[in-house]
DRENKOLMAR-851427 format. One record per atom (N, C-alpha, C): residue in one letter; x, y, z. Coordinates in steps of 0.001 Angstrom, whole numbers, padded with zeros to 6 digits, always signed. Layout:
% residues N
aXYZ
...
% end
This chain:
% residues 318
x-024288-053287+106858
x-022814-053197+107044
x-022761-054024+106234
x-021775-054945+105869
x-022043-055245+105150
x-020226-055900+105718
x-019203-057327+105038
x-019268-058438+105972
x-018402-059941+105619
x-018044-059826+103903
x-017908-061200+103825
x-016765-061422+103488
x-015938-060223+103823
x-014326-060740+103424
x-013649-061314+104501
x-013790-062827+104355
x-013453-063455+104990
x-011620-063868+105316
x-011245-064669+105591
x-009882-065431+106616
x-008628-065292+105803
x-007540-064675+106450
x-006521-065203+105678
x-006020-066404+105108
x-006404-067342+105818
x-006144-068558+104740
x-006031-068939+103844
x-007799-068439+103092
x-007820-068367+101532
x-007158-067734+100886
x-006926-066644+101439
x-006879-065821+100672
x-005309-066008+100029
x-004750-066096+101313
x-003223-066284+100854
x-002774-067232+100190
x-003100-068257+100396
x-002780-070051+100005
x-003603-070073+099387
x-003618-071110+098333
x-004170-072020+097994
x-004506-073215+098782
x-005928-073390+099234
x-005837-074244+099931
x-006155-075876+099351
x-006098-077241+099967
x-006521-077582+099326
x-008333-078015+099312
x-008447-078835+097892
x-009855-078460+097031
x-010696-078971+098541
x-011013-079888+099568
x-011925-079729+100671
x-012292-078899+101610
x-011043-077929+101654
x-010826-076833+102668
x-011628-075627+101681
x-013115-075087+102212
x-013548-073904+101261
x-012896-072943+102148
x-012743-071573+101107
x-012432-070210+101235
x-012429-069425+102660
x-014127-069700+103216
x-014379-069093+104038
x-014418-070303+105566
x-013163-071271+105584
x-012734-071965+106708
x-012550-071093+107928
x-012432-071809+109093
x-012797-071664+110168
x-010709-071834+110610
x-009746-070617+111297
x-008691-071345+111147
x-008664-071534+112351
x-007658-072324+112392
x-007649-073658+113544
x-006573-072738+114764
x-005975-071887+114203
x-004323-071175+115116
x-005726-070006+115759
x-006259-069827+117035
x-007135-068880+117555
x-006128-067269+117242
x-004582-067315+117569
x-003999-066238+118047
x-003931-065556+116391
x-004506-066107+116015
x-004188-064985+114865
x-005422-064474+114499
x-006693-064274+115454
x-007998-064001+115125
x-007711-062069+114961
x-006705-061742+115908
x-006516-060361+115757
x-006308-059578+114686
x-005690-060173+113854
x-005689-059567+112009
x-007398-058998+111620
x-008078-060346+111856
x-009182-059758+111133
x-009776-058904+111932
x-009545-058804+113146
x-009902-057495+114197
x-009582-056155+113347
x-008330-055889+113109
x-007660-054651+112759
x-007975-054761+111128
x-007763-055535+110206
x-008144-055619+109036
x-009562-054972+108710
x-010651-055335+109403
x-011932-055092+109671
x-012004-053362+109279
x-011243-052691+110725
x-011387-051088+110328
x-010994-050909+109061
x-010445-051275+108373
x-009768-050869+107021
x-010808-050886+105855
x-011763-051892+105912
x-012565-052343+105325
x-013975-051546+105695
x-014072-051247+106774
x-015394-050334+107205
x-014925-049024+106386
x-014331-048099+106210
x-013571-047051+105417
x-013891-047119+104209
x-013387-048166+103834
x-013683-048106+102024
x-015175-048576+101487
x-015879-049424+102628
x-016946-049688+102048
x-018374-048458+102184
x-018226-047434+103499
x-018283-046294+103733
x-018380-045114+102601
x-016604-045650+101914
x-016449-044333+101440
x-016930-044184+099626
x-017355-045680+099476
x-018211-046126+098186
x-019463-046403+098572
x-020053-046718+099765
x-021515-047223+098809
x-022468-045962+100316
x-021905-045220+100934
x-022688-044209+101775
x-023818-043318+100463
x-023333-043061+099822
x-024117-042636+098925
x-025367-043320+097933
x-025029-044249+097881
x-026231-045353+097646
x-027522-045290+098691
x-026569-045495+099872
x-027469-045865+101535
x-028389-044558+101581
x-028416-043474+101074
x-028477-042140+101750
x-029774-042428+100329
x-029368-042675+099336
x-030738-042890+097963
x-031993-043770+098976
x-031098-045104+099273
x-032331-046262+099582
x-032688-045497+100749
x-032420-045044+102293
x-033036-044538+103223
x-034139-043745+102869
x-033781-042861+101903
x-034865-041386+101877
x-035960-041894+100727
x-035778-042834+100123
x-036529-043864+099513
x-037239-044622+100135
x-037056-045203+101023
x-037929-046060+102116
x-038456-045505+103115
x-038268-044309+103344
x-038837-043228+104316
x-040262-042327+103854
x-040109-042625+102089
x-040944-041468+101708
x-041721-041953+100792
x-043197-041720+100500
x-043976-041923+100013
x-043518-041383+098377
x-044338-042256+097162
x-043791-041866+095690
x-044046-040518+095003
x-045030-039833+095926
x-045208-038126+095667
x-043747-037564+096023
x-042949-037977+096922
x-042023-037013+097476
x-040775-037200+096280
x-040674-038504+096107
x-039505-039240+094886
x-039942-040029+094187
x-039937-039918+092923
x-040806-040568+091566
x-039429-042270+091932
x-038612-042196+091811
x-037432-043042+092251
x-036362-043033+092272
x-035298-043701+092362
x-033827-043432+092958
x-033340-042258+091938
x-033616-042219+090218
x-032746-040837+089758
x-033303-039813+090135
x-034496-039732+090496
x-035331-037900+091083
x-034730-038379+092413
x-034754-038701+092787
x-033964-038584+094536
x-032616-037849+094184
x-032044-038757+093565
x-030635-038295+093383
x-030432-037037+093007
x-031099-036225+091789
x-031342-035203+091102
x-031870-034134+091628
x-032908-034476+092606
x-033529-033576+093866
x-032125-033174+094604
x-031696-034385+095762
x-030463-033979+096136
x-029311-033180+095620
x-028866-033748+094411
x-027500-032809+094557
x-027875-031564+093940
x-029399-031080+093440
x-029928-029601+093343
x-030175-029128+094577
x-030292-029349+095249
x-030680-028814+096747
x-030062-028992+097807
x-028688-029975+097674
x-028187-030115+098780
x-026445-030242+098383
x-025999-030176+096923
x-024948-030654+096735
x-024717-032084+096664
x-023045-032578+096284
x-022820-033298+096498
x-022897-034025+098122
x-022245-032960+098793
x-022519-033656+100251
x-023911-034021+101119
x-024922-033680+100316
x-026325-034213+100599
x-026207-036068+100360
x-025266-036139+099772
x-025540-037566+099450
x-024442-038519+101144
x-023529-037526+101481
x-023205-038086+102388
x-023788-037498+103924
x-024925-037188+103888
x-025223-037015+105191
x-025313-037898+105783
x-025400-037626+107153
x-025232-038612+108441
x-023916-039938+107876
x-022392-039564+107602
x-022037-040211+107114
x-020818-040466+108147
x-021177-039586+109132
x-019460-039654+110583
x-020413-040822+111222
x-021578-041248+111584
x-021756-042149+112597
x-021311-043477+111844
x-021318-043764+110620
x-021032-045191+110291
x-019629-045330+109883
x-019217-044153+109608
x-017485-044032+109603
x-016999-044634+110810
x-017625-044442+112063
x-016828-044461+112930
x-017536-046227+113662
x-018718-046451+112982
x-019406-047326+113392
x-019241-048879+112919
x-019298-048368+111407
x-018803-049680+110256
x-017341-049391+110483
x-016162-049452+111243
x-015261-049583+111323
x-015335-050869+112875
x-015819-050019+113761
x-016157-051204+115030
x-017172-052397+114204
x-017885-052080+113292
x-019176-053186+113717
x-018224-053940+112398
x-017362-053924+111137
x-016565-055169+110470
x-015285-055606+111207
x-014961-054946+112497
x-013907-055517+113544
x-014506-056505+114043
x-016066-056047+114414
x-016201-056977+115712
x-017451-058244+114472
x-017925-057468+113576
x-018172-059370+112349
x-017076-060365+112073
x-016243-059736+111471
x-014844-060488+111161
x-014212-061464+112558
x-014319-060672+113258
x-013700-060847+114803
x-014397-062309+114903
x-015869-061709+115637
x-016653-062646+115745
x-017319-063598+115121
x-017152-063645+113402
x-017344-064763+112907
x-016437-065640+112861
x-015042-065475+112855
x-013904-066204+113179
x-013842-067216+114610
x-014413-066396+115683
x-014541-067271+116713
x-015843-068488+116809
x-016957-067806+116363
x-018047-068404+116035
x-017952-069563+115052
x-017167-069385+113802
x-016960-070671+112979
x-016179-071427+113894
x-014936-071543+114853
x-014265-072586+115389
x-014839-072778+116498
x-015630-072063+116766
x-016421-073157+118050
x-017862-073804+117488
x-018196-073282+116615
x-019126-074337+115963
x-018172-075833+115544
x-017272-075317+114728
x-016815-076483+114409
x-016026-077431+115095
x-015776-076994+115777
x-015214-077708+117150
x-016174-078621+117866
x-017296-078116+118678
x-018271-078516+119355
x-019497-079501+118427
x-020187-078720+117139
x-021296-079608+116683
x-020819-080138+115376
x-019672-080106+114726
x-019269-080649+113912
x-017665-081683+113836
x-016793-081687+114747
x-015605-082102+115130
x-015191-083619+114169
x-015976-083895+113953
x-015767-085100+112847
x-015786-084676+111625
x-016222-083472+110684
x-016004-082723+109969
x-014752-082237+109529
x-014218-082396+108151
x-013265-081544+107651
x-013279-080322+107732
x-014370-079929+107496
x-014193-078638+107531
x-015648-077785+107927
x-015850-076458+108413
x-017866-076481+108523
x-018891-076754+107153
x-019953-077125+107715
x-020700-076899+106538
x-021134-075818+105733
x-021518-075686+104906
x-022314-074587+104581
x-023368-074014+105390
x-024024-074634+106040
x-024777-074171+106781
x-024777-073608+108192
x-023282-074107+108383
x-022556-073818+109622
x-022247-072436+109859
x-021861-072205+108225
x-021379-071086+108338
x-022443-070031+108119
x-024108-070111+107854
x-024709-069671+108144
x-025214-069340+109555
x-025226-070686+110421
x-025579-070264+111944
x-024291-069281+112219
x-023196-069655+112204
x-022015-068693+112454
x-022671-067280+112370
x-023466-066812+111141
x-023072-065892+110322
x-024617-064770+111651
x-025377-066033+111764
x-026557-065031+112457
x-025674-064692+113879
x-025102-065828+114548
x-024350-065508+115343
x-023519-064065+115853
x-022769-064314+114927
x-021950-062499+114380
x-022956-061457+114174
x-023988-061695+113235
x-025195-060473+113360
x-025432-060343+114296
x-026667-060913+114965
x-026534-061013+116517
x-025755-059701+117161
x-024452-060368+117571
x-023202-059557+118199
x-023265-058188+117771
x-022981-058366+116476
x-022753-056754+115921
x-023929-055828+116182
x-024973-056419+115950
x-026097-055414+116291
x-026095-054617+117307
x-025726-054662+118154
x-025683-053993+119345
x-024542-052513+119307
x-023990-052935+118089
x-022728-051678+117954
x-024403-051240+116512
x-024327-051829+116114
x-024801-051617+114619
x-026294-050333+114903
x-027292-051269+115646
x-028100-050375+116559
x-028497-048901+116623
x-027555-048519+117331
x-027225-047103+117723
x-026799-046128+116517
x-025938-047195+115459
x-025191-046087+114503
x-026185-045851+113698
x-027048-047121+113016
x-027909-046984+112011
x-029370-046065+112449
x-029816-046130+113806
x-030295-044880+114009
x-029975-043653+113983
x-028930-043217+114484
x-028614-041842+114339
x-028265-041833+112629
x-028282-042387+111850
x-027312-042129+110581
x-028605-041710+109755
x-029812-042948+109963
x-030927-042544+109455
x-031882-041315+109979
x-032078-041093+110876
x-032378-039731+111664
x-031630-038612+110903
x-030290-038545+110567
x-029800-037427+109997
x-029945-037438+108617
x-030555-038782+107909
x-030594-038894+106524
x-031326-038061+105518
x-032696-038357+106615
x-033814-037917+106454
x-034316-036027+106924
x-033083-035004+106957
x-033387-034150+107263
x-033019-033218+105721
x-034441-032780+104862
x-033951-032253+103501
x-033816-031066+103730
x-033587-030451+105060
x-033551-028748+104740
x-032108-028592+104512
x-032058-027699+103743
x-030402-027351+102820
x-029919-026007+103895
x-030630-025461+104883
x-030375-024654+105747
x-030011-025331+107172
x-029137-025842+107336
x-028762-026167+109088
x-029727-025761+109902
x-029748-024828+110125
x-030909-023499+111458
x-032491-024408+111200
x-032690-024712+110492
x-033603-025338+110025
x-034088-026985+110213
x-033234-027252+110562
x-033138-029373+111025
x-033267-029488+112535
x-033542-030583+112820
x-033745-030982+114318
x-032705-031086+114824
x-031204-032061+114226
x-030256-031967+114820
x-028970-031966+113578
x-028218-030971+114433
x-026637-030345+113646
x-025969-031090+113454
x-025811-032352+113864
x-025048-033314+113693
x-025206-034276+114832
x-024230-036286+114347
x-024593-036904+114830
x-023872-036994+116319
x-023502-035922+116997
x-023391-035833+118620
x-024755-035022+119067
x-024855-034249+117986
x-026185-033375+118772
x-027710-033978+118373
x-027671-034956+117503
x-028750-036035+117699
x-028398-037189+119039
x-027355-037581+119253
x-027410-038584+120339
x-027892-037983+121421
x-026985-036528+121792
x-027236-036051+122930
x-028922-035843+122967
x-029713-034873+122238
x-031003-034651+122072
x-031957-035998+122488
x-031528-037548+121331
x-032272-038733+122207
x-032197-039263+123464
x-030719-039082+123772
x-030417-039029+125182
x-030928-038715+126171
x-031287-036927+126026
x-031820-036420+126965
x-032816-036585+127557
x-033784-037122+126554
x-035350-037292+125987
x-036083-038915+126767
x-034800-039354+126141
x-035255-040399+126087
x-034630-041991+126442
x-033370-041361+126762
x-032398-042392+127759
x-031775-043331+126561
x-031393-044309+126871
x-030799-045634+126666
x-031609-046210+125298
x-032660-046159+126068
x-033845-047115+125081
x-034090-046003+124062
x-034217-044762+123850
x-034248-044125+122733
x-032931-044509+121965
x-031856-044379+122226
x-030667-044591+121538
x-030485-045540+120677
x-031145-046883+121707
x-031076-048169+121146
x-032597-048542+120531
x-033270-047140+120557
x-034486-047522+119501
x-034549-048268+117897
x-035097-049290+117843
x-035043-050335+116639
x-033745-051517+116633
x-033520-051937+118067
x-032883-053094+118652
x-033511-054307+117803
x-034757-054644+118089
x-034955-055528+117644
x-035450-055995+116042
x-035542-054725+115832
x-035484-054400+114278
x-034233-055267+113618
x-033485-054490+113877
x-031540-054782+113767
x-031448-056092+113836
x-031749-056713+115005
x-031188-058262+114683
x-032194-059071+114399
x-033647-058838+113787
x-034159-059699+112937
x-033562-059563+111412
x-032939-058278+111292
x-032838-057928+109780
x-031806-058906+109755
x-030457-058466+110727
x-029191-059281+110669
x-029043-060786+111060
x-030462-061513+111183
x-030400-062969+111277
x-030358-063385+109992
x-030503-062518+109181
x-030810-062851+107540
x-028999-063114+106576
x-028380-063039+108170
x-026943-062808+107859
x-026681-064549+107414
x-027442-065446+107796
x-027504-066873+107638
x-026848-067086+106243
x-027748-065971+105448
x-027754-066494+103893
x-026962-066224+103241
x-026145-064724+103820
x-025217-064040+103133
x-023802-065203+103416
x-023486-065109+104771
x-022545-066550+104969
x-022778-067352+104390
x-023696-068322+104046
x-024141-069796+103720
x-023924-069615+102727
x-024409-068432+101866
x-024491-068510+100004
x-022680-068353+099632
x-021930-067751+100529
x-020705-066896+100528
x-019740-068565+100261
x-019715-069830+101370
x-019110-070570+101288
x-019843-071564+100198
x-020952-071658+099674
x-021309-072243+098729
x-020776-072050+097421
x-020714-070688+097189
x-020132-070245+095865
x-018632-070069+096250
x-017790-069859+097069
x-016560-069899+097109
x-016070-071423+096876
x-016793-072728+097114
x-016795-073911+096852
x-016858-074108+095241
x-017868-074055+095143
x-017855-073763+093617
x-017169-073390+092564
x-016647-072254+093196
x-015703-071082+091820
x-014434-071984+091804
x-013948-072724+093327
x-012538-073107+093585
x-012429-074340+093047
x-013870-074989+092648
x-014062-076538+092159
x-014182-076545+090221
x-015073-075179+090145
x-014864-075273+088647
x-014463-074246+087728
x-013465-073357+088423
x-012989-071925+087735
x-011459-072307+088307
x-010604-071647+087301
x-009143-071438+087488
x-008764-070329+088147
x-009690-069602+089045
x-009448-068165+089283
x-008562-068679+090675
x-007459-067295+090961
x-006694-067310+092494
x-008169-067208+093457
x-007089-067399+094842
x-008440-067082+095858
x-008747-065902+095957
x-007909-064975+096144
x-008273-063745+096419
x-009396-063173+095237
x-009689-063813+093581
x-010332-063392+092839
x-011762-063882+093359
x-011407-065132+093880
x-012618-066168+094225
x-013256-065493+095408
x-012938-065043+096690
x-013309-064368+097486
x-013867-063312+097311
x-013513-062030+095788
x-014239-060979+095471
x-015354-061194+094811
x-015065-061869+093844
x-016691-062476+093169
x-017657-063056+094348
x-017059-063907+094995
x-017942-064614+095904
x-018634-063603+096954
x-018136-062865+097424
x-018424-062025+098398
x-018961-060938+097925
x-018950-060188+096768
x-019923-059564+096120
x-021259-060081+096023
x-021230-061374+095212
x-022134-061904+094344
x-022869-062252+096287
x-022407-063196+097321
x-023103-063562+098260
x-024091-062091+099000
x-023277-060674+098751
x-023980-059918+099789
x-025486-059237+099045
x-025355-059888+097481
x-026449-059508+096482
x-027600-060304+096784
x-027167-062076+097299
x-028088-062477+097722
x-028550-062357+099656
x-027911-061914+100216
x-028350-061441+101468
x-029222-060318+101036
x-029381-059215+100416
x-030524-058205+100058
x-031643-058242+099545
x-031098-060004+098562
x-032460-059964+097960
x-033255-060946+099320
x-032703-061476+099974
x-033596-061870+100965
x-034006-061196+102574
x-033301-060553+102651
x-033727-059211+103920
x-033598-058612+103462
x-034190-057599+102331
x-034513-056206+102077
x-035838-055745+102583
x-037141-056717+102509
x-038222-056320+103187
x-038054-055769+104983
x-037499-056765+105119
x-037012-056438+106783
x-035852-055111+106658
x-035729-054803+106247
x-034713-053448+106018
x-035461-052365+106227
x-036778-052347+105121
x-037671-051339+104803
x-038170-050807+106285
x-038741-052499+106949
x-039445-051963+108063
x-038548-051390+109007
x-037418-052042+109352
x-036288-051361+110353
x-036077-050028+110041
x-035723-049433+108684
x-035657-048165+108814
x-037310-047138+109011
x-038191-047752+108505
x-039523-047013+109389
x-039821-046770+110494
x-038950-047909+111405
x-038913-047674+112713
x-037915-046799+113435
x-036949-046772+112597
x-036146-045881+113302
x-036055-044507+113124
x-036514-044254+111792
x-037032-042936+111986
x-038617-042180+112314
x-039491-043184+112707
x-040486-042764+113518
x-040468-042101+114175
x-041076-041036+114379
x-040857-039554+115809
x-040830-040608+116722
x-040058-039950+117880
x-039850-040375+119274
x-040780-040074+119816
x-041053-038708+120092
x-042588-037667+120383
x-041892-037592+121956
x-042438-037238+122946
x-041756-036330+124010
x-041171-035355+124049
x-040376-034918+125079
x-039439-034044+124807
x-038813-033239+123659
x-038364-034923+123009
x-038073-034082+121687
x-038667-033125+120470
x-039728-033474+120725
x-040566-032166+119595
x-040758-032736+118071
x-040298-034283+117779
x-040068-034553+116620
x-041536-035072+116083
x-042317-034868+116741
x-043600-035537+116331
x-044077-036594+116853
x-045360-036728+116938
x-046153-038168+117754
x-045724-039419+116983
x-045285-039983+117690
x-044732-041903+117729
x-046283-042784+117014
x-045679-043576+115657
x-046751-043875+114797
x-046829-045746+115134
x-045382-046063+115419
x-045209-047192+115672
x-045175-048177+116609
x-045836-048913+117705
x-045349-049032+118581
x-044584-050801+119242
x-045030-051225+117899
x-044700-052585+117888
x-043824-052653+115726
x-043222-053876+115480
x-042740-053916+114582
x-043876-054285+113804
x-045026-055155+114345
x-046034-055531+113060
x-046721-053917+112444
x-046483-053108+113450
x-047007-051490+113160
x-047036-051172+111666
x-045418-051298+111792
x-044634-050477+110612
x-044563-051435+109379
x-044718-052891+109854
x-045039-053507+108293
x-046494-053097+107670
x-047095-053452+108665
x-048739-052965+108232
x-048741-051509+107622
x-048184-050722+107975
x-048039-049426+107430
x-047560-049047+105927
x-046599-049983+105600
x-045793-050195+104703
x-046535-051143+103612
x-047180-052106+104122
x-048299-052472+103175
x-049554-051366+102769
x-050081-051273+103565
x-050921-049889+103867
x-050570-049234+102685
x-049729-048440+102973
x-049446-047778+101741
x-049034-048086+100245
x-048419-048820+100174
x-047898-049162+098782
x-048129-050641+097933
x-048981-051435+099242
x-048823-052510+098931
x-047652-053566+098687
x-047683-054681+098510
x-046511-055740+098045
x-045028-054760+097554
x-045205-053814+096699
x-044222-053480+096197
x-043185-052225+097143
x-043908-052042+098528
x-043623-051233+099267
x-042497-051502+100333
x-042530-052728+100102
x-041406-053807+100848
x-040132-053614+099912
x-040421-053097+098602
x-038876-053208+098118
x-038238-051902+097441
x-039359-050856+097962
x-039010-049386+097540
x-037333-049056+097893
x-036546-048747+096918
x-035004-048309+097494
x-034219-049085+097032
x-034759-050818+096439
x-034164-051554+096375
x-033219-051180+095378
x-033120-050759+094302
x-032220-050701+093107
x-031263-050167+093433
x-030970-048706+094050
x-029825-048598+095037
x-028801-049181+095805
x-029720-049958+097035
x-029433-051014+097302
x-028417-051823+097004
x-029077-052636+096197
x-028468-053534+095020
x-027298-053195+094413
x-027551-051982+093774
x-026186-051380+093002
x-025058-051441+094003
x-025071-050992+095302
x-024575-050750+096084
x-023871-051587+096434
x-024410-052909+096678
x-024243-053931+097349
x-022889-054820+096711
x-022632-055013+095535
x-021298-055593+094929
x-019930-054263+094773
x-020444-053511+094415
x-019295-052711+094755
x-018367-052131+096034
x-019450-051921+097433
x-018992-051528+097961
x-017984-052550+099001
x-018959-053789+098587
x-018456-054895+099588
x-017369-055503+098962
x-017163-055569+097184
x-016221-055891+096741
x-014619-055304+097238
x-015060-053386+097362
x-013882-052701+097751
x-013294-052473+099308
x-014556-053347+100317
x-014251-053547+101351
x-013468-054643+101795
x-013412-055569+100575
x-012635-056830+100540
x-011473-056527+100303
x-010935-055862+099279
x-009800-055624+098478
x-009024-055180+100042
x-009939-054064+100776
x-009196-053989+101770
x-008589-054432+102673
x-009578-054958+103333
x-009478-056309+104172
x-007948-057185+103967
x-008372-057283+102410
x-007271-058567+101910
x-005948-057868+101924
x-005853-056766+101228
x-004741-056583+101663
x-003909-055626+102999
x-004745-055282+103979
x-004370-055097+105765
x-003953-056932+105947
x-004538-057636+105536
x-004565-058904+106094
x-002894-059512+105540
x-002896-058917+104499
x-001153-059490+103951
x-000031-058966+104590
x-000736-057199+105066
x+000471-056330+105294
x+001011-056966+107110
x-000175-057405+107512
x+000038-057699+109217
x+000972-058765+109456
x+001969-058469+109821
x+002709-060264+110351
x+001748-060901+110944
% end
């Protein structure tokens, strides 16, 4: 998901030069903006970088016989599947990255003022690093929405038959229902703990986010709202380059056969060191960052246009 368009404050005001960008605001009752702002922002970042996600998944799923790299993926796909091959499994995070940047935004807002309240209160304002614990905090939280979507999304990612009649499941109700049946709760929420080791890595994306929003506002003439897009681009580039390995393995795990009931094949993984070892196994060192260029590409644009949104739901709301 992706996360860093942060507070009206900045965005609107100019604040002044001690107060950084991504402050903690002090009025609680107005935490509801970034509640509703949030869906606005899950939409657009969805409706730009799903197609990236759908390159890096089937990239990190598949050995270099199946995809030489991200342009034969791409080129494979839209010969065999169309354009809309690139948005498969693309209703669960529509509907998912809309709850899970309600409830980041939401919950990093509450999380920065009770940090700063409680372990910093002699403080002007949080630290940088504050706003990293904040930031695992909010991962944390979200995971639990995040969880569920990014399994089913990857499960449907990974199905290349261009014939429906032909795939395990028709879509992402008739994959839930199918793990469901199979396999209860804990299938659903298969790669839980995947999810929030990846999203503790959320530390850096926050931490780097108010570092450079400090920065740009200390030695660039830019408005905030410019300062917040650069910053929040440029911060979610460095959240990837430091949990992308943990990405790789989370999505190995989640699309691992279940095996039971479901028919999808015998279960390869049964612990997380499994699927790193596997992932070394095969490709070695460089197997940790298969998908990445995608990724990456992905990563400033989509979060840039999830901001734009954000920022402006956040102006339109009394």
């Amino acid at each position: 998901m992706k996360d860093h368009r942060l507070l009206e404050a900045p965005a609107r005001a100019p604040a002044p030069a001690p107060v950084p960008a991504a402050a903690a605001p002090t009025n609680p009752n107005k935490n509801y903006k970034g509640f509703v702002a949030g869906v606005f922002s899950g939409i657009a970042k969805l409706s730009v970088g799903h197609p990236f996600d759908t390159i890096k998944v089937r990239l990190q799923t598949t050995n270099a016989s199946h995809f030489s790299g991200p342009l034969a993926c791409v080129t494979a796909t839209l010969r065999n599947e169309g354009v809309r091959g690139l948005y498969k499994g693309a209703t669960p995070p529509l509907v998912g990255w809309m709850f899970m940047d309600s409830v980041m935004l939401g919950s990093l807002t509450v999380y920065r003022r009770l940090l700063h309240q409680n372990l910093f209160p002699s403080r002007e304002s949080l630290p940088s690093y504050g706003h990293g614990l904040a930031g695992i905090l909010a991962g944390a939280t979200v995971s639990f929405i995040a969880a569920p979507v990014e399994h089913v999304k990857a499960r449907l990612q990974i199905q290349y038959a261009s014939n429906k009649a032909e795939r395990l499941y028709k879509g992402p109700i008739d994959c839930l229902s199918k793990i469901y049946r199979h396999h209860g709760v804990a299938g659903i929420y298969h790669g839980l703990s995947a999810t929030l080791l990846f999203r503790s890595f959320f530390f850096f994306w926050w931490g780097s986010y108010d570092v450079l929003s400090r920065w740009m506002r200390d030695n660039t003439a830019m408005s905030a709202p410019a300062v917040n897009f650069w910053a929040g681009g440029l911060s979610a580039q460095v959240f990837w380059l430091t949990s992308y390995p943990s990405d790789v393995v989370k999505q190995r795990i989640m699309t691992d056969p279940l095996g039971g009931g479901l028919g999808d094949g015998t279960r390869k993984f049964l612990r997380w060191k499994d699927a790193a070892v596997a992932v070394y196994r095969e490709s070695g060192p460089r197997g940790y960052w298969r998908g990445f260029l995608p990724c990456f590409m992905r990563a400033f644009p989509a979060n840039a246009m999830a901001l734009l949104a954000f920022e402006g739901v956040m102006r339109a709301l009394p």
